[in-house]
C-alpha positions in Angstrom: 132.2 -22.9 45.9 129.3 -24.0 44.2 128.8 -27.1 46.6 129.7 -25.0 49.4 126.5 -22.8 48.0 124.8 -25.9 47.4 125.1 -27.6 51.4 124.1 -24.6 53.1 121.1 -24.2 50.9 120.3 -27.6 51.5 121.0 -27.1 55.1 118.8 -24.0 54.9 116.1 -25.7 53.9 115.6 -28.3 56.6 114.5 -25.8 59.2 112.1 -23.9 56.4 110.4 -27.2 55.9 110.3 -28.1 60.0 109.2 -24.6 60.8 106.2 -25.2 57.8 105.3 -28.8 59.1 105.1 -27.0 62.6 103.0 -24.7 61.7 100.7 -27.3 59.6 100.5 -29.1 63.4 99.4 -25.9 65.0 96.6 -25.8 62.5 95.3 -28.8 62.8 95.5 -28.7 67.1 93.8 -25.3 66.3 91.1 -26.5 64.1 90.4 -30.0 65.7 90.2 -27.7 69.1 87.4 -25.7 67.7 85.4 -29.3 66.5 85.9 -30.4 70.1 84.1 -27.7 71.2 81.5 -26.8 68.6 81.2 -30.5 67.7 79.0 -32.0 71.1 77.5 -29.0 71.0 76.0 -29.2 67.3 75.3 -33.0 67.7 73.6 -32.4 71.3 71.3 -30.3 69.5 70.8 -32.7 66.3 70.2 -35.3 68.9 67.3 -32.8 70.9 65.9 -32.4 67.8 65.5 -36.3 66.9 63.1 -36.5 70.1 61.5 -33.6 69.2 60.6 -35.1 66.1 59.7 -38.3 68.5 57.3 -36.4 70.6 55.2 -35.1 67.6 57.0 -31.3 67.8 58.8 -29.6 64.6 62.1 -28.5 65.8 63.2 -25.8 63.4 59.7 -24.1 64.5 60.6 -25.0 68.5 64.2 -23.7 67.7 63.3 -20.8 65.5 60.8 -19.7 68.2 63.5 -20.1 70.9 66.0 -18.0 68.7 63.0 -15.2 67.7 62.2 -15.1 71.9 65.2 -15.3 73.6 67.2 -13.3 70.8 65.4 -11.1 68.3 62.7 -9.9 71.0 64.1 -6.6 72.4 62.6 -7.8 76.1 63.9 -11.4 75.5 67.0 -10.1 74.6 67.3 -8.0 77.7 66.3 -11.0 79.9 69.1 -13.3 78.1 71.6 -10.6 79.1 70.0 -10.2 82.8 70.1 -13.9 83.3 74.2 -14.4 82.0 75.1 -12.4 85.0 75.1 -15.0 88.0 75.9 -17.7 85.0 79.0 -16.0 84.3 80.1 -16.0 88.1 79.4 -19.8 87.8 81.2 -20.2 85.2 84.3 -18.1 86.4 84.5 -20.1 90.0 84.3 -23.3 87.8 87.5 -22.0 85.7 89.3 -21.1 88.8 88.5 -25.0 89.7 89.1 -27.0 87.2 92.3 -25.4 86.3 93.7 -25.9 89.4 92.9 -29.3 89.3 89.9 -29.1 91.8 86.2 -30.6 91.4 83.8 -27.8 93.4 80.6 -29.9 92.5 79.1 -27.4 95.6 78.5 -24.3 93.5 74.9 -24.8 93.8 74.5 -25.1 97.3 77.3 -22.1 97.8 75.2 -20.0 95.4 71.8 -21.1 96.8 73.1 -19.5 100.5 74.7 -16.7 99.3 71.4 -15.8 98.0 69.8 -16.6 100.8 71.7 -14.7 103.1 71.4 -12.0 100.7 67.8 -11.7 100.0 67.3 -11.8 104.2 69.9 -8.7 105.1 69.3 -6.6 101.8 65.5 -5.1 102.6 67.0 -4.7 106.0 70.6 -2.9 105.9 68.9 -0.5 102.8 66.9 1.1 105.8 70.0 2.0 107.4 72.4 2.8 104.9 72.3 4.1 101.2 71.5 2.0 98.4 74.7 1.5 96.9 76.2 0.8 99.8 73.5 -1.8 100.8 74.5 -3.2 97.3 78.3 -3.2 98.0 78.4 -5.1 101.6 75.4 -7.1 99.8 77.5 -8.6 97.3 80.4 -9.3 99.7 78.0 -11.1 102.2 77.1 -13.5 99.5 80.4 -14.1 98.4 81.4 -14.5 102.2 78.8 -17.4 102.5 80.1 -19.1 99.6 83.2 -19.1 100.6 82.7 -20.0 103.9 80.2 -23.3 103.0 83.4 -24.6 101.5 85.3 -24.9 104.1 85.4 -28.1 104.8 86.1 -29.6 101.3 88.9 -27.2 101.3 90.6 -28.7 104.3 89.5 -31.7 103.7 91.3 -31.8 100.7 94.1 -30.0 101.8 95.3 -31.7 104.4 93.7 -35.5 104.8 93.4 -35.7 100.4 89.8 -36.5 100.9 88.2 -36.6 97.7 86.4 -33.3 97.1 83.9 -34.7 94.5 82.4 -36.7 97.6 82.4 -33.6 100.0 81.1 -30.9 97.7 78.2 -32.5 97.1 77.3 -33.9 100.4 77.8 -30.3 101.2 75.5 -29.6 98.3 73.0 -31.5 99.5 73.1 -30.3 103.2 73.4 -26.3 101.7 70.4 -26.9 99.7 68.7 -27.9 102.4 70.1 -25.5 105.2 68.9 -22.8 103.1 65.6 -24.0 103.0 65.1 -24.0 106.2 66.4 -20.5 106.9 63.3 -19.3 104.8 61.1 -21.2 105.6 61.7 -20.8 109.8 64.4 -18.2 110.4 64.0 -15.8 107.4 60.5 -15.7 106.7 58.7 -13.0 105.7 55.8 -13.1 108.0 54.0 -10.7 105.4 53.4 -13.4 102.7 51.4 -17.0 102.6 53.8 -18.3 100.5 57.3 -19.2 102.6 60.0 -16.5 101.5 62.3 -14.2 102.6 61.4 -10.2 102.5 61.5 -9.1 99.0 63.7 -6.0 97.9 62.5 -3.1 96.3 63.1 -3.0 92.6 64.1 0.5 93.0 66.8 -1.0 95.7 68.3 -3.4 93.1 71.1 -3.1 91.0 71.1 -0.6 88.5 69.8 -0.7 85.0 72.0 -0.2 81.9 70.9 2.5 79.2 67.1 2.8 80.3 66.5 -1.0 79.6 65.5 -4.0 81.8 69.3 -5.3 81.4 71.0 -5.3 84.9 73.9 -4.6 85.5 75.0 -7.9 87.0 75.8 -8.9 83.9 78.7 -6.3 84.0 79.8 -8.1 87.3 79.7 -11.2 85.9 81.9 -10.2 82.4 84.5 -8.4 84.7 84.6 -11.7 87.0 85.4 -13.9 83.9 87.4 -11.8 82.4 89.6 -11.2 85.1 89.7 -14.8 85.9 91.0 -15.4 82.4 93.6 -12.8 83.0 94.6 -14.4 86.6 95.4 -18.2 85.2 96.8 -17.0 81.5 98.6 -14.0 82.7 100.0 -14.0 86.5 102.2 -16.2 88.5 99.4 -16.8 90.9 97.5 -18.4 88.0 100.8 -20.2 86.8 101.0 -21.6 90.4 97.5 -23.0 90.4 98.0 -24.6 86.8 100.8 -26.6 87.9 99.1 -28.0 91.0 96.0 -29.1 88.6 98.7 -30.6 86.1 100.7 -32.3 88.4 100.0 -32.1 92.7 103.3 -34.1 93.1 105.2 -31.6 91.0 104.2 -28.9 92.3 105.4 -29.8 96.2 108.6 -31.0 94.6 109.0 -27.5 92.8 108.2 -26.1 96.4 104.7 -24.8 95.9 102.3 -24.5 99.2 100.5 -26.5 97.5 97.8 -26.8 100.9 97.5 -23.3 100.9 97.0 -22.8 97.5 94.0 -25.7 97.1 92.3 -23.4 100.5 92.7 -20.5 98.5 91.0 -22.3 94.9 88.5 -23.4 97.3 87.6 -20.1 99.0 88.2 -18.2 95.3 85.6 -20.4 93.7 83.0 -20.6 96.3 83.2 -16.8 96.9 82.4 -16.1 93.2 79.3 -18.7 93.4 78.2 -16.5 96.3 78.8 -13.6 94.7 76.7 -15.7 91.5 74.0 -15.9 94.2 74.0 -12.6 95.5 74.0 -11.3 92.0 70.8 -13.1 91.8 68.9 -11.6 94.4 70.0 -8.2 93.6 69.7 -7.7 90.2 67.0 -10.6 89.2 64.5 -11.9 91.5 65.0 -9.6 95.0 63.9 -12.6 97.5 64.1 -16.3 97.7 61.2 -18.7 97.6 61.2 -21.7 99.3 62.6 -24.8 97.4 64.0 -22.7 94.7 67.2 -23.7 93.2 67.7 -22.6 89.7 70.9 -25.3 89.7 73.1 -23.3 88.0 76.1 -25.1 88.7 75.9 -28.7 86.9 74.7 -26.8 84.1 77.2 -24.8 83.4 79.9 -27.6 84.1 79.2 -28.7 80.2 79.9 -25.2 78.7 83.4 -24.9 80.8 84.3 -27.7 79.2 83.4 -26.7 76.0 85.1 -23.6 76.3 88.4 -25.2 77.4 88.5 -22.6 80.5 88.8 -20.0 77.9 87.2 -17.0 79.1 86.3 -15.7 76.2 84.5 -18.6 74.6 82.8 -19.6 77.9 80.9 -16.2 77.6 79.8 -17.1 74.1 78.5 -20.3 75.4 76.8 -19.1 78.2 74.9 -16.2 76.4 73.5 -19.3 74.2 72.7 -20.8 77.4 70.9 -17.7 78.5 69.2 -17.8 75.4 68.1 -21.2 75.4 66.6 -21.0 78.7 64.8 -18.0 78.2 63.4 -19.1 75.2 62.5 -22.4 75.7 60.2 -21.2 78.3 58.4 -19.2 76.0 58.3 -22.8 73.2 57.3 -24.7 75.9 54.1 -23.2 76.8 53.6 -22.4 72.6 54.2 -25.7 71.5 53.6 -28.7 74.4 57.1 -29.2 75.1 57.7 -30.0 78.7 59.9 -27.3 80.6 62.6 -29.2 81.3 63.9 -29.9 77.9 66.2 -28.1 78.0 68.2 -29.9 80.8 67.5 -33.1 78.6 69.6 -31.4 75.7 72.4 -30.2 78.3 72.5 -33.9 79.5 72.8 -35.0 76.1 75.7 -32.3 76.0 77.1 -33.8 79.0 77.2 -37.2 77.5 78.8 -36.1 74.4 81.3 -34.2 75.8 82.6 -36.9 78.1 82.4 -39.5 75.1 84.4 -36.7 73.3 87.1 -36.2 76.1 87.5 -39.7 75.9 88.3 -39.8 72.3 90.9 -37.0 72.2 92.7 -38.3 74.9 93.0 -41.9 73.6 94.6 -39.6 70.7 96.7 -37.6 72.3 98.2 -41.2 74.3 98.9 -42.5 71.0 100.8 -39.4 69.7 102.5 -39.0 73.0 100.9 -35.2 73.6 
């Protein structure tokens, strides 16, 4: 009796103790997670800060000033919320990318049209129509334009497997250039000396949120992400697209239209960098100068990344984003510092992060993850 006792509480104990070294494991995939994240981003900055130092300039007094601007001023604050809108929609058609194993290196160019587009038939279809409706077919002309600009990656892809890091960006480079033209020639506003389109109305623009400068783009752009996040973690659509970006091959032997599903990434992720663009013009800046390109899309590629698709942490990142910008504008003109710092620190970031991807997957090959 008493060894019977004995065995099973020995047997008992086995899976206690594999359940608590499981657990342990969880932990420590948790925890070294959140240093792969937080990690590039912390020595990106320590790095930024060495040439700082370099260049004659105190950084806790360029960073402090950055944080007091774009953070702990009520109008800097405002514009750092403004300015996440059309970031966030860049950020959410990168999620729907990457995770479905897709490079769409064209954001810029889709976003850059979509605003274009946008910024030309706003001032006009608000004479004809009420504002929020203006605001409404607005929003799904820029997202059409995205979509449509990636057209030819999509099939391209699709059906001949081109590679669509090539093709977005030759199709970057033509967008960025197409839409140039249109102001300049086809969409000028014949009112101005400077070459851009007809400017809309604040008045005409989205609306503002609780009697603040804060548009409500940014609204838009948190419901985009969010639902994004809910689409891959949640839904069998998402599921679908997850196992394409695992595994193509897979996926057709599961039975998975996998052609019509990398169309459908395409057009998903596009349309939101329209809609980013459209955003843009409508809640920010109302018309498009020529040679303007804010570039939006490399520079959010980092912060994806960082994020590990997750919704939720992407919009941390991308409000310190939005901070940094706005406030380094500010330090620059304070304290010498040239304006385009701070895509030196998100190249750093980019540097990191891929000496950082390389790490953790040597790791996970030699634990067989």
């Amino acid at each position: 009796m008493t060894a019977s006792v004995s065995s099973t509480a020995k047997s008992g104990e086995i899976p206690t103790t594999k359940r608590a070294e499981d657990r342990g494991e969880a932990t420590k995939e948790r925890l070294l997670t959140l240093l792969l994240s937080v990690g590039p981003l912390i020595a990106a900055l320590l790095i930024a800060s060495l040439i700082l130092v370099l260049m004659g300039v105190d950084p806790l007094a360029y960073y402090g000033y950055i944080v007091k601007r774009g953070l702990l001023s009520p109008t800097g604050l405002q514009a750092t919320l403004t300015g996440m809108g059309p970031m966030l929609l860049i950020a959410a058609s990168l999620i729907v990318a990457f995770r479905a194993g897709i490079w769409n290196l064209g954001g810029d160019a889709q976003f850059l049209l979509g605003a274009v587009f946008v910024a030309a038939s706003a001032p006009l279809l608000v004479q004809i129509m009420p504002v929020w409706a203006m605001l409404i077919i607005s929003l799904a002309i820029g997202a059409t334009i995205g979509a449509i600009w990636s057209i030819v990656p999509a099939l391209l892809r699709a059906y001949q497997g081109v590679n669509e890091i090539i093709t977005t960006m030759m199709m970057t480079f033509l967008g960025i250039s197409f839409a140039n033209v249109l102001v300049k020639l086809l969409f000028l506003d014949p009112a101005t000396t400077v070459p851009q389109t007809r400017t809309l109305a604040v008045e005409d623009r989205l609306p503002r949120l609780f009697d603040t400068t804060v548009s409500s783009g940014v609204l838009i752009g948190l419901a985009a992400i969010l639902i994004v996040h809910f689409i891959m973690a949640r839904t069998s659509f998402g599921l679908k697209l997850r196992i394409v970006g695992a595994n193509a091959r897979a996926a057709i032997h599961a039975g998975l239209p996998v052609s019509a599903l990398t169309v459908a990434v395409f057009a998903m992720s596009a349309g939101l960098s329209g809609l980013s663009g459209a955003t843009a013009i409508l809640g920010q800046y109302g018309n498009v100068r020529a040679d303007w390109n804010p570039a939006y899309s490399l520079t959010i590629v980092p912060l994806v990344f960082l994020a590990r698709f997750n919704g939720f942490a992407t919009i941390a990142y991308v409000f310190f984003f939005s901070m940094l910008s706005i406030g380094s504008e500010s330090a620059a003109r304070r304290m010498g510092v040239p304006n385009y710092f701070t895509l030196v620190t998100m190249a750093v970031l980019l540097i990191l992060l891929g000496i950082t991807e390389m790490l953790d997957k040597r790791r996970r090959d030699r634990k067989g993850i």
